[in-house]
C-alpha positions in Angstrom: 2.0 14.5 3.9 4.5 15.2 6.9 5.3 12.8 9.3 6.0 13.9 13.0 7.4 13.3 16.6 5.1 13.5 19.5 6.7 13.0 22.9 9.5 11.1 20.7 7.3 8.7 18.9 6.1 8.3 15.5 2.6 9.1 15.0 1.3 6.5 12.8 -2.0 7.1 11.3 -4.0 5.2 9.1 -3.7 6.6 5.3 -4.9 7.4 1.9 -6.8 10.4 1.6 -6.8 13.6 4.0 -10.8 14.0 4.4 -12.8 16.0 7.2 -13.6 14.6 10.1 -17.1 14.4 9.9 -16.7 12.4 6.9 -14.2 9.5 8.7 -17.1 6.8 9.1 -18.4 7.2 5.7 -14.5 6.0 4.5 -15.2 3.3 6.8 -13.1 4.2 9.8 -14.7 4.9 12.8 -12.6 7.5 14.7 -12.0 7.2 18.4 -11.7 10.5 20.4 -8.4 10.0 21.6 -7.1 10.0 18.2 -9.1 13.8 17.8 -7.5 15.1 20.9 -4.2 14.3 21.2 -3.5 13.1 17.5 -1.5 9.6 18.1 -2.7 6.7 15.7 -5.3 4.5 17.6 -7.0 1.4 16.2 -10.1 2.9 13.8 -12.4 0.4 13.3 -14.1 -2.6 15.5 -14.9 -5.8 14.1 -14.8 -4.9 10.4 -11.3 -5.2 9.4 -9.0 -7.5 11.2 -5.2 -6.2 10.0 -3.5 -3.3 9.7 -0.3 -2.3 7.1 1.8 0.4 8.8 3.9 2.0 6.7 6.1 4.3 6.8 8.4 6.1 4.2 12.3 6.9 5.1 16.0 7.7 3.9 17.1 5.2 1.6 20.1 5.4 4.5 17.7 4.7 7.0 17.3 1.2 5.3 21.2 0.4 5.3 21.8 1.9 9.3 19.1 -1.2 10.2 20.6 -3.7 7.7 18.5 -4.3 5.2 20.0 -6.6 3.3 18.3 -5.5 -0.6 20.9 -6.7 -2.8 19.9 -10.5 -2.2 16.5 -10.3 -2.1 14.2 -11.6 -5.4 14.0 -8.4 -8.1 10.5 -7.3 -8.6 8.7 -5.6 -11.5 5.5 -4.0 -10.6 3.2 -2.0 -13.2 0.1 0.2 -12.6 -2.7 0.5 -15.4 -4.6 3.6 -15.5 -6.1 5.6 -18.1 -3.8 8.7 -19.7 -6.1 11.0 -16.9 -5.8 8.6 -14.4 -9.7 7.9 -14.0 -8.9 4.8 -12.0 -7.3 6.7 -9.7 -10.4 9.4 -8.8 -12.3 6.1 -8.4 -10.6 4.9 -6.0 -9.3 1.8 -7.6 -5.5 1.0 -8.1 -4.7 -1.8 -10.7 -1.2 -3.3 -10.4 0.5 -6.4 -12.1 3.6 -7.8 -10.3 6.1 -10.0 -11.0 9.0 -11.7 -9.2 11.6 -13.3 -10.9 11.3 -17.1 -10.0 8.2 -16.9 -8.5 4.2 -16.5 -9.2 3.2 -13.2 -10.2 0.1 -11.6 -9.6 -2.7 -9.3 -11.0 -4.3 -7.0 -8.1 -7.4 -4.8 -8.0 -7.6 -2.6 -5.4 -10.7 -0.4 -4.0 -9.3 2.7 -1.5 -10.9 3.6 0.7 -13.5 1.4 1.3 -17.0 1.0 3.5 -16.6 -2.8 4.1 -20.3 -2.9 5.4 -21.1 -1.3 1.2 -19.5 -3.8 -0.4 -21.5 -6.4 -2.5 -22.2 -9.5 -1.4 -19.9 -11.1 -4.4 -17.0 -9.2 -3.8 -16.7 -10.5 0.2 -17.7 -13.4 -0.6 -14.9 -14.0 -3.1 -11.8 -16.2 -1.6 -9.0 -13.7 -3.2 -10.9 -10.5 -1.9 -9.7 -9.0 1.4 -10.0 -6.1 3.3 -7.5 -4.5 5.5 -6.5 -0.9 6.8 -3.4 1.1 5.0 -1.6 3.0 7.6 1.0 6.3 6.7 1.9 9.1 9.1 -0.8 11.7 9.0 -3.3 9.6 6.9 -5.6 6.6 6.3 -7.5 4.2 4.1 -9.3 1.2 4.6 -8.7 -0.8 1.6 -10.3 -3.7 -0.2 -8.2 -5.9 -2.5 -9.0 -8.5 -5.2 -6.3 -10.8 -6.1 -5.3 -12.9 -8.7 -2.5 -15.5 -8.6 -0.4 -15.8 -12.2 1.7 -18.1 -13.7 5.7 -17.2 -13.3 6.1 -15.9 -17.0 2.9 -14.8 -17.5 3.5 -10.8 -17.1 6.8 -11.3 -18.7 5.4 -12.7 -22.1 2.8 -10.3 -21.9 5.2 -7.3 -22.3 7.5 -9.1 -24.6 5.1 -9.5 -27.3 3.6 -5.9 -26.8 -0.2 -7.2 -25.5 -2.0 -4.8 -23.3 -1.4 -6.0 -19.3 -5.2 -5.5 -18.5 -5.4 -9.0 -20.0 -4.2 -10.6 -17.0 -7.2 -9.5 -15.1 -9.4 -12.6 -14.7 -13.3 -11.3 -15.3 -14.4 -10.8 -11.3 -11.6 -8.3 -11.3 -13.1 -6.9 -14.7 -16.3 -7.0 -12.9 -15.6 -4.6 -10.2 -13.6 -2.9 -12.2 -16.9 -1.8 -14.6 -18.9 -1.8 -11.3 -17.2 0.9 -9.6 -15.8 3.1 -12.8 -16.5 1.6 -16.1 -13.4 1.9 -18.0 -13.0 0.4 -21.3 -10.0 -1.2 -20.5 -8.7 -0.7 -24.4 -8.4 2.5 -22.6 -5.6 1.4 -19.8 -2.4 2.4 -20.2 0.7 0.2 -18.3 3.0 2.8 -15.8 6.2 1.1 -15.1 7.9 -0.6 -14.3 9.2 -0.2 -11.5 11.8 -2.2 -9.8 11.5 -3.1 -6.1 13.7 -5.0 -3.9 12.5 -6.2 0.0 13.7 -8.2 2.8 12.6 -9.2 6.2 14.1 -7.2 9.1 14.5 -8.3 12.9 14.8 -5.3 15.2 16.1 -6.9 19.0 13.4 -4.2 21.0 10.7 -5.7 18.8 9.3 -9.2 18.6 7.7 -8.4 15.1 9.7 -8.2 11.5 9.5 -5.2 9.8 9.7 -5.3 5.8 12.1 -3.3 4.2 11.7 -2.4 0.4 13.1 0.3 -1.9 11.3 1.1 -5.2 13.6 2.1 -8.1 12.2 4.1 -11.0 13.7 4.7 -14.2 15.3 8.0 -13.6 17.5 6.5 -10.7 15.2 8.0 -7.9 14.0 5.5 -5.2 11.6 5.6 -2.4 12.4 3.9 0.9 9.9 2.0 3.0 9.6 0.1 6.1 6.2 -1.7 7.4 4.9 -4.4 9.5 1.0 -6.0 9.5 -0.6 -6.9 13.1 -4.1 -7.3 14.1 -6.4 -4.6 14.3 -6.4 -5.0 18.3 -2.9 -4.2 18.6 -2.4 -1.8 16.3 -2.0 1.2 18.6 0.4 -1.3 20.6 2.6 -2.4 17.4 2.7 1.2 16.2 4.4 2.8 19.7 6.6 -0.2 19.9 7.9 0.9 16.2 8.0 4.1 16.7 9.9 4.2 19.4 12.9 1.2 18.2 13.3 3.3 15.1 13.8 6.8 17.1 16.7 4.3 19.0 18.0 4.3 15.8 17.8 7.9 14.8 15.1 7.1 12.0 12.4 9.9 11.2 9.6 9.5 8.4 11.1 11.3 5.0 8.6 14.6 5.4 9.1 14.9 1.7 7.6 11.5 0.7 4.8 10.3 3.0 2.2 9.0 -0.1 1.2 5.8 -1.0 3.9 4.2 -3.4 0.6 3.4 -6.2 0.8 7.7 -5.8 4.4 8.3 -6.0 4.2 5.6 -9.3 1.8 7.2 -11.2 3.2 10.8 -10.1 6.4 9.6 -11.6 5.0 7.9 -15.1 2.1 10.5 -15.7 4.7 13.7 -15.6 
C-alpha cells in the first residue's frame, strides 16, 4: 500500500487490512468523518483501546540520514509459524517466537484485527493479553496480543535440536489459537529467521523517541522501519508532529513496502 504527502505531511493511517468503509466498526475502529473527507489519520476508536503503534516503512538510507545507530544494538532472531497455506494468516492470527541475544525471549500470539468488545471474557482478562491499534500509511488494524515471556536460551535450544517452535506456546496461547482457527499445530511450519536490529532515536522537533529497526532476510534484502507508541488521545497529535520532522529531513514512506513486517516475512519464506 502507498504512502502519501498531503499539504507536506505524512498521512498516517491505522493498518492491516484495506476493508470498505461500511465495514470499519465491525474491525473495531470507529471511523470519524474527518478521516472520510479529507483522508488524514485521526484517532479511531474511544475508550476501547488506549495506544497506538505508528509505523511507517522507509529507505534503509533514511535510517542512517537520522542516525540510527543499528550496529550496536542487541541482534534479534524472530520466527513466524504458519501452516504451508498460511491458514493462520486468513484467520487473522500471527504467531511469532523471538529471541534476543542476552536477554528473555518471547512467544507471541496475535489476533488482527480485532473487535475488543467480541473478545472472551478469558482472553482480557488474561495479564499478558493486550490490545492496541497498528498504524501504516493508508491502512489499519486494531490488534490483540497474547504474550508469553521465555527463558534466554529457550528458542535457541529449541532449533538446535530440531523440535518444532509451537512448543513454546504455553496452553492459553494454544487455547486461542484452537478457538479462533483450530490448527493442529503438528501442522505449523517455522518461517525465518529473520534478523532484526533496533535502536532508540531522539529527533530535536520531537519530544518523543522514535524506534528505528531494519529486518534482514536471508537473501540480503531488508526492510526499514521507524515507529513511535502514544496514547490513543494524541494520536492524531503524535502523527502530524512525525510527519512533519521527518519531511525536515527529506524522509517519504517507501511506496514499495508499506505492509506489515509479519506480511513481508511470510511473503519472503512462503515464495
Amino acid at each position: 500500500m502507498n504512502g502519501r504527502l498531503t499539504g507536506g505531511r505524512f498521512e498516517w493511517w491505522i493498518r492491516v487490512k484495506r476493508v470498505a468503509m461500511p465495514d470499519l466498526e465491525r474491525h473495531g475502529c470507529a471511523v470519524t468523518e474527518a478521516l472520510m473527507t479529507r483522508g488524514f489519520w485521526r484517532p479511531p476508536l474511544t475508550g476501547q483501546v488506549p495506544k497506538v503503534e505508528l509505523k511507517v516503512a522507509v529507505a534503509p538510507d533514511d535510517l542512517r540520514m537520522l542516525g540510527a545507530d543499528l550496529s550496536g544494538g542487541a541482534l534479534r532472531r524472530v520466527y513466524f509459524l504458519d501452516t504451508i497455506d498460511l491458514a493462520l494468516q486468513r484467520h487473522g492470527l500471527i504467531v511469532r517466537i523471538r529471541s534476543t541475544a542476552g536477554r528473555s525471549a518471547d512467544a507471541v500470539v496475535k489476533l488482527r484485527p480485532v473487535l475488543p468488545k467480541a473478545l472472551p471474557g478469558w482472553l482480557r482478562r488474561d495479564d499478558g493479553f493486550a490490545v492496541e491499534i497498528d498504524a501504516l500509511p493508508d491502512n489499519y488494524a486494531c490488534s490483540g496480543t497474547l504474550k508469553r515471556r521465555l527463558g534466554r536460551r529457550d528458542v535457541e535450544r529449541a532449533v538446535e535440536a530440531g523440535k518444532p517452535l509451537a512448543r513454546l506456546l504455553s496452553s492459553r496461547q494454544k487455547r486461542l489459537l484452537t478457538a479462533y482457527a483450530n490448527v493442529p499445530l503438528n501442522a505449523l511450519l517455522t518461517f525465518g529467521p529473520v534478523e532484526v536490529r533496533r535502536c532508540r532515536l531522539t529527533l530535536a522537533a520531537l519530544d518523543h523517541p522514535l524506534v528505528a529497526e531494519r529486518w534482514k532476510f536471508p537473501d540480503g534484502s531488508v526492510i526499514a522501519e521507524l515507529s513511535t507508541r502514544c496514547p490513543t488521545q494524541r494520536a492524531a497529535e503524535i502523527a502530524d508532529e512525525t510527519s512533519s520532522a521527518l519531511r525536515a529531513y527529506g524522509i517519504m514512506p517507501d511506496v514499495e513496502a508499506q505492509v506489515t513486517k509479519t506480511e513481508a516475512t511470510l511473503r519472503y519464506f512462503s515464495a
